[in-house]
GUNU-76744 format. One record per residue (C-alpha): chain; x negated, y negated, z. Coordinates in Angstrom, 1 decimal. Each point is the difference from the previous one (the first is absolute). Layout:
<torvexs>
   mol        x        y        z
     A        X        Y        Z
...
</torvexs>
This chain:
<torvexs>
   mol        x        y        z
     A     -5.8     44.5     21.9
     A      0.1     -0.3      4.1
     A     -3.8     -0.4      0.5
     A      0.1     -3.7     -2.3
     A      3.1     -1.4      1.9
     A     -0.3     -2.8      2.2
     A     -1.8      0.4      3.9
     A      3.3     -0.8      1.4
     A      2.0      2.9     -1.7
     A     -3.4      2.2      0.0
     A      1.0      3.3      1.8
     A     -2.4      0.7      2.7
     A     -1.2      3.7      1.6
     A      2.8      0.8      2.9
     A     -0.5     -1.4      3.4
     A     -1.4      2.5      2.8
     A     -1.4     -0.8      3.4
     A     -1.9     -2.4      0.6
     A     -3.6      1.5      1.2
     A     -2.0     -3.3      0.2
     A      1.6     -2.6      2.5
     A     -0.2     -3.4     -1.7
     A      1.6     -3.6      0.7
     A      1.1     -2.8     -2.2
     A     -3.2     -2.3     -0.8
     A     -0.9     -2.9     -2.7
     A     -3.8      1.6      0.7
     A      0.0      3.0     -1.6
     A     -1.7      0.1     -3.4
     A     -0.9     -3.2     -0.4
     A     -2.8     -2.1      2.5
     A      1.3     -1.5      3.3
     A     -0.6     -3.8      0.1
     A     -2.2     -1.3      2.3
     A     -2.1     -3.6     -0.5
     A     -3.7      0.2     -0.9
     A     -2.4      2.8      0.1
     A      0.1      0.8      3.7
     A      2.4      2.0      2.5
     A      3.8     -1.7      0.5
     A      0.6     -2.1      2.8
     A      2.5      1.7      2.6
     A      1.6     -1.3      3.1
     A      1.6      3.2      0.8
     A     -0.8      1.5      3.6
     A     -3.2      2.3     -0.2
     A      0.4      3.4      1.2
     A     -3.3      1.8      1.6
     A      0.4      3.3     -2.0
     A     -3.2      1.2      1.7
     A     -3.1     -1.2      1.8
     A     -1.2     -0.4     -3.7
     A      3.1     -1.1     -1.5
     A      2.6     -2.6     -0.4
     A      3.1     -0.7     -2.2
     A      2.3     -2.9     -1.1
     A      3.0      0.3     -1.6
     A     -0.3     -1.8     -4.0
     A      3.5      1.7     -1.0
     A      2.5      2.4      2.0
     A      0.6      3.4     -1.1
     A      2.5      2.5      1.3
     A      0.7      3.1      0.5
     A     -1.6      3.0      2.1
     A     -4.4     -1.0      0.6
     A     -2.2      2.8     -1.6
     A     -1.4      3.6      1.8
     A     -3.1      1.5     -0.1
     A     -0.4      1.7     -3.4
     A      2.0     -2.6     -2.1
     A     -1.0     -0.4     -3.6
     A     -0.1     -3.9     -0.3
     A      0.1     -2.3     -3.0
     A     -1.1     -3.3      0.7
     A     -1.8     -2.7     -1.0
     A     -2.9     -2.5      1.8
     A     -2.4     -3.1     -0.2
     A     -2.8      0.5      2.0
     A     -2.2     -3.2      1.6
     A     -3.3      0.0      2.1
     A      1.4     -1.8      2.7
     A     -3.3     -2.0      0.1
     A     -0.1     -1.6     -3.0
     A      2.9      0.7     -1.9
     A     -1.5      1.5     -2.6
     A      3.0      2.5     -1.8
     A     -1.8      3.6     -0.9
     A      3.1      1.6     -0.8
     A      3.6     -0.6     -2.4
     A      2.2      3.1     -0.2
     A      2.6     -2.4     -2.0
     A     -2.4     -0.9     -2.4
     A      0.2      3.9     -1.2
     A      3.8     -0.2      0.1
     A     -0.1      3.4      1.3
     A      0.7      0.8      3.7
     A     -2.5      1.7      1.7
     A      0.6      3.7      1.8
     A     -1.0      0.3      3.6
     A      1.1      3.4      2.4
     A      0.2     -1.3      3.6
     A     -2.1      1.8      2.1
     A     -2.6      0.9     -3.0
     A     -0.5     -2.9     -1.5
     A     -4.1     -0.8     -0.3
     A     -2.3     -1.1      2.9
     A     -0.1     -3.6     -1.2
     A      3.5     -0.4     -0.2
     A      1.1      1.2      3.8
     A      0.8     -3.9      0.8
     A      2.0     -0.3     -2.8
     A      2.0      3.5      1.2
     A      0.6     -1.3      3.2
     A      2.1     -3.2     -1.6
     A      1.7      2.2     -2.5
     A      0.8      2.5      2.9
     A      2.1     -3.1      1.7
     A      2.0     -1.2     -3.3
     A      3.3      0.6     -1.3
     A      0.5      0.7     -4.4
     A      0.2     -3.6     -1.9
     A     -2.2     -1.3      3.0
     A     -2.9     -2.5     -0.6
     A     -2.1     -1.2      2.7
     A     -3.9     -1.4      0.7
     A     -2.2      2.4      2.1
     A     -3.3     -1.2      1.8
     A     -2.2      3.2      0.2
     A     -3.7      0.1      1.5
     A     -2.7      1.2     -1.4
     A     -0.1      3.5      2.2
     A      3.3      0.7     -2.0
     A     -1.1     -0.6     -3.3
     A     -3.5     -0.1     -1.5
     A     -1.3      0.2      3.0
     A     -3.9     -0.6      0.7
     A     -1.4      0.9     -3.4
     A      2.9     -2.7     -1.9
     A     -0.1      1.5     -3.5
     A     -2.1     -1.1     -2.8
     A      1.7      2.0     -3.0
     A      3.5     -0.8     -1.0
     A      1.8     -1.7      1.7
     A     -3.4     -2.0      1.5
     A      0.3     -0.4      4.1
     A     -2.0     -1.2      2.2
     A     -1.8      1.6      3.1
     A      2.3     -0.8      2.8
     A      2.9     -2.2     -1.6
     A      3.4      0.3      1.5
     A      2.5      0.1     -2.5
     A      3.5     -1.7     -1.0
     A      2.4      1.7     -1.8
     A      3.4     -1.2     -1.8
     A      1.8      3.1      0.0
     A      3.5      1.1     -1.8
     A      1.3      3.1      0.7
     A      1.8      1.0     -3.1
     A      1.6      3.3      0.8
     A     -1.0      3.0      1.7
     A      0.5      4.3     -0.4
     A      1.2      1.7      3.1
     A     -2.0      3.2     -1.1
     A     -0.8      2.1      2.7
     A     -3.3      1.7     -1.4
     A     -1.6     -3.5     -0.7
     A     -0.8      0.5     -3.4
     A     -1.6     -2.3     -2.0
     A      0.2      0.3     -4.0
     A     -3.1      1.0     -0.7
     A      1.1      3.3      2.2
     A      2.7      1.0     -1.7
     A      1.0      2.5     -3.5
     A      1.2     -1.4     -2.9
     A      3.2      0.9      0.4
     A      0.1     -1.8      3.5
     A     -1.6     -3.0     -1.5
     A      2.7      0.0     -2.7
     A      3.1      0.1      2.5
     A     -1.4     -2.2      2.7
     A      0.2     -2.6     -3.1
     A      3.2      1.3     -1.3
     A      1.9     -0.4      3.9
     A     -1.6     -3.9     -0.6
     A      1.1     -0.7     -3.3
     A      3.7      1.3      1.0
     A     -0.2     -2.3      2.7
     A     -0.5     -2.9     -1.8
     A      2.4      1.0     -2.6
     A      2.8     -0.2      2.8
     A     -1.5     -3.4      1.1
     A      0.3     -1.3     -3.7
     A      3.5      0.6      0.0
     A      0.5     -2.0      2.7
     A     -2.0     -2.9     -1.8
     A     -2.6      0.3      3.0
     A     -2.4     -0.3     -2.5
     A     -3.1     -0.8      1.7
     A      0.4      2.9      2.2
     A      0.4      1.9     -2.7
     A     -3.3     -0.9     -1.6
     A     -1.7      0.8      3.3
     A      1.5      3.9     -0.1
     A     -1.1      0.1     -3.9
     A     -3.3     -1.4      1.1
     A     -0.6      3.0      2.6
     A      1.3      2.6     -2.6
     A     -2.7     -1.5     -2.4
     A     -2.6      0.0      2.8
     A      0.2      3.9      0.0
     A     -0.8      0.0     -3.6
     A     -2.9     -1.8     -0.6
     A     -2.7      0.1     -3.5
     A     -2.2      2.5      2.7
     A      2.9      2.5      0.2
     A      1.9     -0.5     -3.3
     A     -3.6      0.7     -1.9
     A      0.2      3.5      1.6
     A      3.1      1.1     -1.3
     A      0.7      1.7     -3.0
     A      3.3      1.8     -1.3
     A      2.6      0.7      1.8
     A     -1.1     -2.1      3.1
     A     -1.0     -2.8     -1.5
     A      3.9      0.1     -2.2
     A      1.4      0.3      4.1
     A     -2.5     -3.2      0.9
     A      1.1     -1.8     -2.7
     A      3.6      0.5      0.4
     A      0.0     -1.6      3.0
     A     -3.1     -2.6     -0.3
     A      1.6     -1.7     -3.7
     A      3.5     -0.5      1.9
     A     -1.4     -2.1      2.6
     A     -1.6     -2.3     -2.3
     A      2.7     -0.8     -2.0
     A      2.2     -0.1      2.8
     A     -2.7     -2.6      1.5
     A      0.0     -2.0     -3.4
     A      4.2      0.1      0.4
     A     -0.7     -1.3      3.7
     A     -2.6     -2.9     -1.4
     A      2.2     -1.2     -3.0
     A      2.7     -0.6      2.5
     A     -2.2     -1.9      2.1
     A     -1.4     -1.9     -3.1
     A     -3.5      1.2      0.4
     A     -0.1      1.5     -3.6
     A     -3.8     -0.3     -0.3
     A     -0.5      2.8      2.7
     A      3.4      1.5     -1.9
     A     -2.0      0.6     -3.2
     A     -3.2      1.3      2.3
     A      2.1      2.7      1.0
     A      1.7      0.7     -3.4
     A     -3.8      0.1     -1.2
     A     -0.9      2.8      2.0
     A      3.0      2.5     -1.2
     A     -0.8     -1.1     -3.5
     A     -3.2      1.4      0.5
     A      0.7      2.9      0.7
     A      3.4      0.1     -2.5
     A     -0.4     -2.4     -2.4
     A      3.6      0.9     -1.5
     A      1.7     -0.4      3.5
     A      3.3     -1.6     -0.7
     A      0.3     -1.7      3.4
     A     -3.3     -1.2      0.2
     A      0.2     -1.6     -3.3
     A      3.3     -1.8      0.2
     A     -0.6     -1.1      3.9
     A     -3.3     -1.5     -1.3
     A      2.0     -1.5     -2.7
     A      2.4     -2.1      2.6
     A     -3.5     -1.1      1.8
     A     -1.2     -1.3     -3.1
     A      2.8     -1.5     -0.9
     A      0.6     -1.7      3.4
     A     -3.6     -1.9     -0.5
     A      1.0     -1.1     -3.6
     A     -2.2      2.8     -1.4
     A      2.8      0.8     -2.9
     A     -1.9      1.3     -2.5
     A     -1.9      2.7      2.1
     A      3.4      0.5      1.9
     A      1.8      0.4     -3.2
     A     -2.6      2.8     -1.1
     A      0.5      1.6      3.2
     A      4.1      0.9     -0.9
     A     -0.7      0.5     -3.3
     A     -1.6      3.0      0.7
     A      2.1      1.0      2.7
     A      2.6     -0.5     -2.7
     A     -1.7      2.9     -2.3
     A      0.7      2.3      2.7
     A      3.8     -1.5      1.3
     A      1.4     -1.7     -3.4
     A      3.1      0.0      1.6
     A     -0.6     -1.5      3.4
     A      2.4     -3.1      0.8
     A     -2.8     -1.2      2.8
     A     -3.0      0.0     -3.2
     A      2.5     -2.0     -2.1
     A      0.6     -2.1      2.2
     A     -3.2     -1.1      1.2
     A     -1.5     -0.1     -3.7
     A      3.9     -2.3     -0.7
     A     -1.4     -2.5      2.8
     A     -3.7     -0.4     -1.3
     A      1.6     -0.5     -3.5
     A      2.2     -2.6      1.4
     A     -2.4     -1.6      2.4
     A     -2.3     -0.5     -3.2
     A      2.7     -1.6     -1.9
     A      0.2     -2.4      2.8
     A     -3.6     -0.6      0.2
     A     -0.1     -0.5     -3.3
     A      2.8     -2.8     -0.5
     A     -1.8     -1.6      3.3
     A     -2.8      0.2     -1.8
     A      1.4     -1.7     -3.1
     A      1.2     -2.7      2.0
     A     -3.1     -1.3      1.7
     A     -1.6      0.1     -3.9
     A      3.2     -2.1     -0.6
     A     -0.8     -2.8      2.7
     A     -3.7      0.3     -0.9
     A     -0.1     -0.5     -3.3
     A      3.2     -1.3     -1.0
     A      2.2     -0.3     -3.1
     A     -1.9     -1.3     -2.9
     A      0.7     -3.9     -0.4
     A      2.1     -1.3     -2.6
     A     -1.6     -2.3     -1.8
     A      1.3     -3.8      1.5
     A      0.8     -2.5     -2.9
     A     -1.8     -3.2     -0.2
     A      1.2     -3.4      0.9
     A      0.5     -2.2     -2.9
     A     -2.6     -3.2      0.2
     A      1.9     -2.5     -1.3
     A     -3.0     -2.6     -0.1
     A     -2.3      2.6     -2.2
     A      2.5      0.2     -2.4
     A      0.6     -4.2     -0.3
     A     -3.5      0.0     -1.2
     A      0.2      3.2     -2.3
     A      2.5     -2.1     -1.7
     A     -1.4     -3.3     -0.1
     A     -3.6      1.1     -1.1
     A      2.0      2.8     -2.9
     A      2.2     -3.7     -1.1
     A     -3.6     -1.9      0.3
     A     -1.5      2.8     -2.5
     A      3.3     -0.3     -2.1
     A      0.1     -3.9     -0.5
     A     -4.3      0.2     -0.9
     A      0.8      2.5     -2.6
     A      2.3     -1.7     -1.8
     A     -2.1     -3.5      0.1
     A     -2.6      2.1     -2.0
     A      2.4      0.9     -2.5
     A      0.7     -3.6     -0.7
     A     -3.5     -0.5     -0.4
     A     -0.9      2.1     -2.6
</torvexs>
């Protein structure tokens, strides 16, 4: 059975075009790192973007800068420049957030500007004031501004959508919706073949982006079959990315989430299996292929995972056995006792004393 062999023999979709420009990055899924709570320290050259705006380059990216209309997937810290105090964490969603250039919301025009001047893979810190964010008024829902703060932004431009129209997800059909996130997913297919695997994450990312609890909770039949064809794929294909990168925690999140919506789903179960395995949870893992098994009996990579966990018990096992062994240790023969050579000299003199009194009293009577 294909679907339960191993990632690295895993047939992938076909490659096509590439329709979102992207560049190699270690920030894609997981959180840049930076020291403390507040923005990065650069020493890169600032740029004056605008009378409003400046830039400084954290990371370089490359290819072609973005035009008006661009779909954009990136993702920011925001500061008051103030008092440091961080209002905003797209990375703590793990999702990267959707901006069109040229309609992106009042409050955001500084951080438009910026994004208007970077390349894909780019990540750079932005000063903004106030006029260009949240203005005047600040904002005192979610996220909570203050009147008048001028803003600092740590920006990463993730990828961006040449579309012409500008169209923003929430704007398009189903079926639009569906391929948009199909074209992504094929992407980073092609990019996992390469082994560019954190690229690849970031193009899964996107096509999961377009197919969020909002939109899949609309769907019913047919569409929601299409959706799901293409939303399932990239999360195993992201757990295959994450067990080759050793994060198998996030692996089995992403397993999780196909399970739930096919519990029997072959792939799902044995990928899940090899995370569990990996952080010595053998038991779960083994109860993972064994019901993968029920579906494959005859799949060499299911016999041979559930061979290793037998064998990796039998090692734990004698291991095992052999710290009892130094613990405890062998039971102690009993040691013979020395022979006291003086206690027995008086044993005899006192049983030849006893002796010679006896027969004196014979005599006597």
């Amino acid at each position: 059975m294909d679907e339960v062999h191993e990632e690295q023999s895993q047939p992938l979709d076909q490659e096509e075009d590439n329709e979102i420009r992207t560049e190699s990055t270690a920030f894609v899924h997981g959180e840049p790192s930076q020291d403390g709570n507040g923005p990065p320290k650069v020493d890169s050259e600032v740029e004056v973007l605008h009378e409003k705006v400046t830039k400084q380059i954290i990371k370089e990216g490359h290819g072609q800068k973005l035009s008006k209309y661009s779909t954009c997937f990136l993702h920011y810290r925001a500061w008051t420049e103030s008092t440091l105090h961080k209002f905003e964490d797209t990375w703590n969603e793990q999702k990267p957030v959707e901006l069109v250039l040229g309609k992106e919301k009042k409050e955001m025009t500084g951080l438009a500007i910026g994004l208007s001047s970077m390349k894909s893979g780019e990540r750079a810190l932005l000063h903004v004031g106030w006029e260009l964010g949240y203005g005047k008024e600040g904002n005192f829902s979610f996220p909570n501004v203050p009147p008048m703060a001028d803003i600092i932004y740590e920006a990463e431009l993730i990828g961006f959508d040449e579309t012409k129209e500008g169209k923003a997800r929430g704007d398009m059909t189903v079926e639009e919706r569906i391929g948009a996130a199909d074209r992504r997913k094929m992407d980073g297919n092609a990019l996992f073949k390469e082994e560019k695997l954190e690229e690849a994450m970031q193009q899964y990312e996107m096509a999961i982006a377009y197919m969020g609890d909002d939109f899949m909770f609309q769907l019913f039949g047919k569409y929601r079959d299409m959706a799901l064809a293409v939303k399932n794929p990239c999360h195993l294909n992201m757990a295959a990315c994450m067990i080759k990168l050793k994060r198998f925690e996030e692996a089995i999140m992403q397993c999780n989430i196909v399970l739930a919506e096919d519990e029997n789903n072959a792939k799902a179960l044995f990928r899940r299996g090899k995370a569990r395995a990996e952080l010595g949870q053998t038991d779960a893992a083994r109860e993972d292929y064994l019901k993968v098994r029920k579906f494959a009996p005859e799949d060499k990579a299911v016999a041979r995972e559930l061979r290793l966990l037998a064998e990796h018990d039998k090692a734990l096992y004698q291991k095992q056995k052999e710290i009892y062994k130094g613990i405890f240790g062998p039971r102690p023969e009993p040691k013979p006792k020395r022979t006291n050579w003086l206690v027995l000299f008086w044993q005899w003199l006192l049983s030849l004393f006893y002796r010679l009194l006896k027969r004196e009293r014979c005599k006597a009577d």
